[in-house]
C-alpha positions in Angstrom: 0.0 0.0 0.0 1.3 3.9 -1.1 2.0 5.5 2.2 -0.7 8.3 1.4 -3.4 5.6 0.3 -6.4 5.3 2.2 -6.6 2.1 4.4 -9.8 1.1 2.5 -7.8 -0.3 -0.1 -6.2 -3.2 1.7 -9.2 -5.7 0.4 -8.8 -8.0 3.1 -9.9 -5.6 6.2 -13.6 -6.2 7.2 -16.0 -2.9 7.3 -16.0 -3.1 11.4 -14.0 -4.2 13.8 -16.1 -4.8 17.8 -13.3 -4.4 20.4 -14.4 -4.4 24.1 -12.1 -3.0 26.9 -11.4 -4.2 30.2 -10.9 -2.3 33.1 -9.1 -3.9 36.2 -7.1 -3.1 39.8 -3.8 -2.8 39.3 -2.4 -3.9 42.4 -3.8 -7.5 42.7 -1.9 -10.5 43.2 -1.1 -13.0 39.6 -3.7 -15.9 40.6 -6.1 -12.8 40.6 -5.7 -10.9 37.7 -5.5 -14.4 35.6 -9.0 -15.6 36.7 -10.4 -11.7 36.1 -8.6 -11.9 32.5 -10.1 -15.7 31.7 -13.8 -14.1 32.6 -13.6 -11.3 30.5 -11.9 -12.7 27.9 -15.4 -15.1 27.7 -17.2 -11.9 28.3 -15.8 -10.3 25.3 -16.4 -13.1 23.0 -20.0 -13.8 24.2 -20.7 -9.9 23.7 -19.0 -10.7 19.9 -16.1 -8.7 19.9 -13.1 -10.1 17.9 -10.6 -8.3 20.0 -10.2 -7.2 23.9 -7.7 -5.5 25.5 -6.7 -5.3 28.9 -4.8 -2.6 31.0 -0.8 -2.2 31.9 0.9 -5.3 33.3 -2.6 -6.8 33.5 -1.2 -10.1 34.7 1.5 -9.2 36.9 -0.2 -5.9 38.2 1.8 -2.6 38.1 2.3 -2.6 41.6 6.0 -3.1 41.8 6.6 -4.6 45.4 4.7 -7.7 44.0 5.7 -7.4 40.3 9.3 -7.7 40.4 9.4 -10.6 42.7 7.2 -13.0 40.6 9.3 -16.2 39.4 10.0 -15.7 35.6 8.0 -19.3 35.0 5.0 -17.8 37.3 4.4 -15.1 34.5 5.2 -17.3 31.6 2.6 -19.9 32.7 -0.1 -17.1 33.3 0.6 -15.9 30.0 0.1 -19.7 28.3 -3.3 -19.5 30.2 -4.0 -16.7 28.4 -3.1 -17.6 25.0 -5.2 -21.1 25.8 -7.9 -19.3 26.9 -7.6 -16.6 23.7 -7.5 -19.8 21.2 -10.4 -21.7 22.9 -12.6 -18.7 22.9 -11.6 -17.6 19.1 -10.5 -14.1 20.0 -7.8 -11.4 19.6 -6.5 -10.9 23.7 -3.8 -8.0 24.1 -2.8 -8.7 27.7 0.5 -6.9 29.8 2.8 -8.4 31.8 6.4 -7.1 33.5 8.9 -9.3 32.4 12.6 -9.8 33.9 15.7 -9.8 31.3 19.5 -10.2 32.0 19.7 -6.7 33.4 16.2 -5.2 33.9 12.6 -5.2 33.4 10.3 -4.6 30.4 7.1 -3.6 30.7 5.3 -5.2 27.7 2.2 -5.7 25.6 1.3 -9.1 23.8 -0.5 -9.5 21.1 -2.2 -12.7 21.1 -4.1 -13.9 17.8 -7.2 -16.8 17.7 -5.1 -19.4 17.3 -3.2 -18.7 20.9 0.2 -17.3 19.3 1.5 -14.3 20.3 2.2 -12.4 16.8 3.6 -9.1 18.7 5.3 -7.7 22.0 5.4 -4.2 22.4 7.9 -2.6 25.5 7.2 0.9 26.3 9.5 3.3 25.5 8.9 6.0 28.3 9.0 5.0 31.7 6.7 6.7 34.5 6.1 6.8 38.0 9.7 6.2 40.6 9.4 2.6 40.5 9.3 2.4 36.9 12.6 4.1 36.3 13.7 2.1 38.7 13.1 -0.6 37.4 12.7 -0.7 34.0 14.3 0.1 30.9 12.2 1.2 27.9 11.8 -0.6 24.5 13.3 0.8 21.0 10.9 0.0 18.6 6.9 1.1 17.5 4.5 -0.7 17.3 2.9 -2.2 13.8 0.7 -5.3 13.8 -2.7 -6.4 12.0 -5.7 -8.0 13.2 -7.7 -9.4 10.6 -5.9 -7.4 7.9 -6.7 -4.2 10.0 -3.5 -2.2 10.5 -3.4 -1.2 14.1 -0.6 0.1 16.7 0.1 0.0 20.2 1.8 2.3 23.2 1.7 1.9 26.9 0.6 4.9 29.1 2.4 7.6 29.4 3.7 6.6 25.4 0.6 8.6 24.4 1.9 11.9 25.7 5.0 11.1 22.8 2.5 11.8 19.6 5.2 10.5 16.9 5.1 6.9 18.5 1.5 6.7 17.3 1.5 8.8 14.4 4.2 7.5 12.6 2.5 4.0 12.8 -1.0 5.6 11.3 1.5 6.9 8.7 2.0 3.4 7.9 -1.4 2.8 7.8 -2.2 1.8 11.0 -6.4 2.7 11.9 -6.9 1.8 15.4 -4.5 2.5 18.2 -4.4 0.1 21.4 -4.0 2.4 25.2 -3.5 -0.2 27.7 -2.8 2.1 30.5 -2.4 2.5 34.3 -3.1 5.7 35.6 -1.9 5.5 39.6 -0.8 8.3 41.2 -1.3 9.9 44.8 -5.4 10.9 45.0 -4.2 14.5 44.8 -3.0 13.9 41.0 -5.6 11.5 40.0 -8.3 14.1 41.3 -6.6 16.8 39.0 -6.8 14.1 36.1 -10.4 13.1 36.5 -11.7 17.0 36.4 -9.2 17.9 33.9 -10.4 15.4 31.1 -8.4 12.4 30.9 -5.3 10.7 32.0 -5.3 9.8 28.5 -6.0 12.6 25.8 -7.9 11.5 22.8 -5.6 10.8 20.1 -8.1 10.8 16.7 -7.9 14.5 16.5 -4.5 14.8 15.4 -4.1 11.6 13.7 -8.0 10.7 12.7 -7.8 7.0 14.2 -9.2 4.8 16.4 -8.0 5.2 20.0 -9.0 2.4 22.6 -8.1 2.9 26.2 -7.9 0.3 28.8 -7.2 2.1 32.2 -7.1 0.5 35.8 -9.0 1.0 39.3 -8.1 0.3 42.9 -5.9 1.8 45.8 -2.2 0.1 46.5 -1.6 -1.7 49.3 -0.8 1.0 51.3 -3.8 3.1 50.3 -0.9 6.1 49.3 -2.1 5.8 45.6 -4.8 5.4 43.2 -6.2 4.9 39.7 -8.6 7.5 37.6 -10.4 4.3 35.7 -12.1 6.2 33.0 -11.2 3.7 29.9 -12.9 4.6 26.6 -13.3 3.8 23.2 -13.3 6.9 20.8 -13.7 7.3 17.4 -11.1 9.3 14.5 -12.6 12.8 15.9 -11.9 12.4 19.6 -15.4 11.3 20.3 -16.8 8.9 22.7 -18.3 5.5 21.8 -18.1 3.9 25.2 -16.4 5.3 28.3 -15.9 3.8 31.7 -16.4 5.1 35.3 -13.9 6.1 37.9 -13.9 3.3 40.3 -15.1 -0.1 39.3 -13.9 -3.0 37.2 -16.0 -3.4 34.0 -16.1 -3.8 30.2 -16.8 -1.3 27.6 -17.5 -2.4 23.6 -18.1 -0.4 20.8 -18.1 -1.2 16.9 -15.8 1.1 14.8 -16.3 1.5 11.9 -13.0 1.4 9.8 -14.2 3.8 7.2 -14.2 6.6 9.7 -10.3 6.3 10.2 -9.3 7.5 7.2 -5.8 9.0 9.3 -5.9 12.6 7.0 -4.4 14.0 9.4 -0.9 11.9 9.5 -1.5 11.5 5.2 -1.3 15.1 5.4 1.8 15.7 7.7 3.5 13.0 4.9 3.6 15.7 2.5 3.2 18.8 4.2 5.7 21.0 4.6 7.5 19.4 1.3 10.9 19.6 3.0 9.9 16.8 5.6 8.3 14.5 3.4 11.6 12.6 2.9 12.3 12.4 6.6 9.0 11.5 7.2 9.0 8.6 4.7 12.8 7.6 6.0 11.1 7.4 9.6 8.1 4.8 8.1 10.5 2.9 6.8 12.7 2.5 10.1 9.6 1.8 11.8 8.4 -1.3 9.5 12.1 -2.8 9.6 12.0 -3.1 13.3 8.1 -3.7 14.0 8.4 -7.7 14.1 12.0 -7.0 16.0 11.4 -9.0 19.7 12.3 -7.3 23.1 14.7 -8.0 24.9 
């Protein structure tokens, strides 16, 4: 496909695409968060959605006291439950985890098809909160990957504040974008979050795609932070198709409509002004080389 060709000429994308979002505590034990992820992962599929997607670290939690102390095999064998549970049910599951390498942590996204293979990992490039940079390290590479011929991208929270990780991605013809997301902070900050919009800002209005949010809920531990909740589904113009509340765990759907993400914006920035339209297409290019590139 010509990098300034609409996506509906890639003849094997359906019309519509039903995702469903889940929105979960982030600071529950493994056993937990698998046996919430198996439920809604049946949920999804009743409801008829071809793809759900669950928050941040969704099977190890974000909470890092817990996270980083989880045997390797622990997360690996949650994460088979998962893809068994994605293959028996016929769905598209993107699920999180924080995985251990030789040096550091990765905090990752999996992209799990029907069949129960994971097709793509995703490690988020900008770290957050204290124990993140602590711990973690970020990933080098955006995210490209199709479902069901539909182009589609990914970042991981606070990724979405860094526009060019997405847009460059919908410059390669990617239509829906994929939030999973963990909002926690001390209930000062969340507060300012929740009356000031979003923790995540809608991303269609400067790209004209799909954005799908999965947020999380729930107080740590020690009851010093929250989560603003609030996951949506919102279509290419920034507006809302299904949106979550603050507090408790639940499952939004919507249908999108594929025709809708037309991504004028991004084809426009690929031509406009002319003296970056060679950068711009230098920058695709790099991005498809490295999008099937694992983490490590």
């Amino acid at each position: 496909m010509a990098q300034n060709e609409a996506p509906a000429a890639r003849a094997s994308a359906p019309a519509t695409l039903q995702v469903s979002c889940v929105q979960l505590h982030w600071a529950k034990p493994l056993g937990f968060n698998l046996e919430r992820t198996v439920h809604y992962i049946g949920a999804a599929a009743r409801a008829g959605s071809r793809v759900v997607l669950f928050p941040e670290a969704s099977l190890t939690g974000y909470y890092f006291p817990y996270a980083i102390g989880l045997e390797p095999a622990e997360v690996d064998g949650a994460l088979d439950a998962v893809r068994a549970e994605a293959r028996d049910r016929g769905i598209w599951v993107i699920a999180g985890t924080i995985r251990k390498t030789s040096d550091r942590f990765l905090n990752l996204a999996h992209v799990i098809d029907p069949s129960g293979a994971i097709v793509h990992e995703y490690a988020k490039v900008h770290m957050a909160g204290r124990d993140e940079q602590q711990y973690c390290r970020g990933g080098d590479k955006l995210s490209l990957f199709e479902i069901d011929g539909v182009r589609c991208t990914l970042v991981i929270c606070r990724d979405g504040r860094h526009p060019e990780l997405y847009r460059i991605p919908a410059m390669a013809g990617a239509q829906i974008l994929f939030h999973p997301s963990n909002s926690t902070d001390e209930v000062e900050a969340v507060c300012w979050k929740r009356t000031s919009g979003r923790a995540q800002q809608p991303v269609g209005p400067n790209s004209k795609i799909f954005h799908c949010v999965a947020n999380t809920i729930g107080q740590s531990p020690d009851g010093k932070q929250t989560s603003s909740g609030s996951s949506f589904i919102r279509e290419p113009n920034g507006l809302p198709l299904a949106e979550a509340g603050h507090y408790q765990e639940e499952m939004i759907t919507a249908v999108l409509d594929l025709s809708r993400a037309d991504r004028s914006y991004v084809r426009d920035s690929l031509a406009h002004p002319p003296f970056l339209a060679s950068y711009w297409r230098q920058m695709v290019a790099a991005a498809e080389a490295r999008k099937d590139v694992a983490p490590e």
